[in-house]
Structure formats: C-alpha cells, structure tokens
C-alpha positions in Angstrom: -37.4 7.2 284.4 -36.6 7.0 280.6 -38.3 4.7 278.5 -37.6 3.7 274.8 -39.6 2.1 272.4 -40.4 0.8 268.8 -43.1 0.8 266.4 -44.7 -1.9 264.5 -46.4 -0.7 261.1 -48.6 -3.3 259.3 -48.5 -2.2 255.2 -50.6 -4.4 253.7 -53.8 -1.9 253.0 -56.9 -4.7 253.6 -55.1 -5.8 256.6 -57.0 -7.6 259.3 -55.9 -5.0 261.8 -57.1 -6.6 265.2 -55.4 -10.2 264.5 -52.2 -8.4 263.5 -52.5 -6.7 266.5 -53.5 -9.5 268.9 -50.6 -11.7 267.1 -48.3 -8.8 268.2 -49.5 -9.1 271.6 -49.0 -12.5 272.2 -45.5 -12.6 271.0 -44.6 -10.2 273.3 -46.4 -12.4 275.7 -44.4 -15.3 275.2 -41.0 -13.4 275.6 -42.3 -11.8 278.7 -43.0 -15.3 280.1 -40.2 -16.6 278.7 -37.3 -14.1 280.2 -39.3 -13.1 283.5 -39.2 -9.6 281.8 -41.6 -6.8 283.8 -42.7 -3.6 283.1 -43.6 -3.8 279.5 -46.0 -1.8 277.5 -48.0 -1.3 274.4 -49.1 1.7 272.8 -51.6 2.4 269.8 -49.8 5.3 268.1 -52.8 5.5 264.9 -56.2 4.1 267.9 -59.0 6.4 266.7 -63.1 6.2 266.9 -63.4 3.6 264.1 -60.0 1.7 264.2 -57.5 0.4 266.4 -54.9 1.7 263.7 -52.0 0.2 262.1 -49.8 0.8 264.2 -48.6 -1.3 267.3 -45.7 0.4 269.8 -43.7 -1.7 272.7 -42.3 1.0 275.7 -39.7 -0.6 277.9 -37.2 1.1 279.8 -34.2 -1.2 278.7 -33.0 -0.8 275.0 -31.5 -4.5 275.2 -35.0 -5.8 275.7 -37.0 -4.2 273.1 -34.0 -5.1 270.9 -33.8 -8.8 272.1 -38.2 -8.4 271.5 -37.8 -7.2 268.1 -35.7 -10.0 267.3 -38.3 -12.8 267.6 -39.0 -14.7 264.7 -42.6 -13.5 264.2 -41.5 -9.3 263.8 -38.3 -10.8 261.6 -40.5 -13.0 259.4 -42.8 -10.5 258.8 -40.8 -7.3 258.1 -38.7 -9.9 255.5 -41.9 -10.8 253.7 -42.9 -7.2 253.7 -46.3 -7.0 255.3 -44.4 -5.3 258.3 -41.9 -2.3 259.1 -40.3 -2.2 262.3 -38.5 0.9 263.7 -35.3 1.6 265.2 -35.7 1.8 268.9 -35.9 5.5 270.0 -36.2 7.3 273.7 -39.5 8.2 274.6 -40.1 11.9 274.2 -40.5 13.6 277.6 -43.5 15.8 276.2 -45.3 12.1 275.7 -47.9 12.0 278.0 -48.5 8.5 279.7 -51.6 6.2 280.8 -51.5 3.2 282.4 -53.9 0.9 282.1 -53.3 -2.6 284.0 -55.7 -5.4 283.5 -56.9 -7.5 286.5 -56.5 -11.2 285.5 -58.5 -12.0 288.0 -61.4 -10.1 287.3 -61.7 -11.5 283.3 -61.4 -14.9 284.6 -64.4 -14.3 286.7 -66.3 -13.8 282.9 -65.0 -16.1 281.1 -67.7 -18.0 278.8 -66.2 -21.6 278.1 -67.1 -22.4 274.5 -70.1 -24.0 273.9 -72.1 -22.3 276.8 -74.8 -20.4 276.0 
C-alpha cells in the first residue's frame, strides 16, 4: 500500500520540544475525531537517546488528507509566524522501514492518577 507524508520542523533553537510535539499531536487528534479519519500515523524523523527531536512526520495513505491536516489553523499559524516549516507532501520511500506501535486506551486508563491523588 503507498503511503505519503509530511514533515513538521520546529526552528526556534530553545524550543520546548515535547509541548510542540504533543500540541502537534492533538491537532491531529482533533481532525481525526472530527472527519472519522483512520489509519493515521506519526513519525519522529530526528528521536534519538537524549531528544525526541525536532522533527514531527504524519504518514497517511490519502494525499487529500494530509493535505486537508496540514491545513488546520494551528500548522498555518505557526509556519506564518515562523517558528514552524511544513513540507510538501511526498510518497513514502519503499526502502522506509515501518513499525507500528498501537496504544491500548484501555490499558492507560487503567493507570490513570486523577490529580490530586497521591
């Protein structure tokens, strides 16, 4: 199956790299929610020992929804204030390996720590 994607690179050098990151995320969470869309995934092109990396990549197999993803007002705002540079959507290379990791929703709500618990 091909699969295309796009990269998010956050510029500004004394970024706070997970809370771009997990801002990312839950943009793409909303759209997901929003337009029923499935098979979505994220990538972490720069992930290394000591960061999570600037970096941020969605992977969908239809062009038209990265595109319509890309368009949301957070990824626009930010590329036009400059603290972000979003690609142009490219095909996946076949040479890319690929790992799936799915998280069980279930399971983390089992551990969830309500605030104020000790």
């Amino acid at each position: 199956m091909q699969r295309y994607y796009f990269t998010v690179n956050f510029l500004p050098k004394q970024a706070n790299l997970a809370l771009l990151t997990g801002r990312c995320i839950s943009i793409m969470h909303g759209f997901i929610l929003k337009h029923n869309i499935e098979g979505m995934g994220v990538t972490f092109p720069a992930w290394s020992d000591s960061s999570i990396g600037n970096v941020i990549a969605f992977v969908h197999k239809d062009m038209e929804v990265l595109n319509n993803l890309k368009e949301q007002a957070y990824f626009v705002d930010m590329q036009d204030c400059g603290f972000f540079k979003i690609s142009q959507i490219s095909t996946v290379p076949d040479s890319c390996q690929e790992v799936r990791f799915i998280r069980n929703q279930s399971v983390a709500k089992i551990f969830q720590v309500k605030v104020g618990e000790d």
